[in-house]
Residue, then its C-alpha position, 0 to 999 in steps of 0.5 A: x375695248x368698249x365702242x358706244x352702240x352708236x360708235x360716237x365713243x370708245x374706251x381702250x383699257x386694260x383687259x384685266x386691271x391695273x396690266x400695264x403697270x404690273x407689265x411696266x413694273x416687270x419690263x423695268x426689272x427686265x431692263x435694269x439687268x439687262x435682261x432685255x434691250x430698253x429699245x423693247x419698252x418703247x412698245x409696252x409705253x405706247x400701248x399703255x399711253x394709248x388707253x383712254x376715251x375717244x369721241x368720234x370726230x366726223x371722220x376718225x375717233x380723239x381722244x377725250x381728255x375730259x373724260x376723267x381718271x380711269x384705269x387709262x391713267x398714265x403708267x405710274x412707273x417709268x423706265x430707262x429711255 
């Protein structure tokens, strides 16, 4: 994570690039046999989802959507629901 010095902006990416896509690829194998309930993916999902630029909005931080591509992009992969 990366805040500006003034704290108006933050950016929430992977620790080492592209993690979440190599954790979803791994977590889609792991589901498909059954090596793991589908139930667990929904976490994996929702931490990767929450990659992005925020801009601080007077009393809590939103997320940027004209903030461009980065390495927050949506994971390309896409598992069992």
């Amino acid at each position: 994570m990366d805040v500006d010095t003034d704290g108006s902006r933050l950016v929430l990416r992977d620790d080492v690039p592209s993690h979440c896509e190599r954790a979803a690829s791994e977590d889609l194998e792991k589901t498909a046999s059954n090596v793991q309930p589908a139930s667990l993916s929904e976490g994996l999902r929702a931490t990767c989802a929450g990659r992005g630029v925020y801009a601080w909005s007077g009393s809590h931080y939103v997320r940027d959507l004209d903030a461009g591509e980065g390495p927050w992009r949506p994971l390309a992969c896409r598992g069992p629901r």
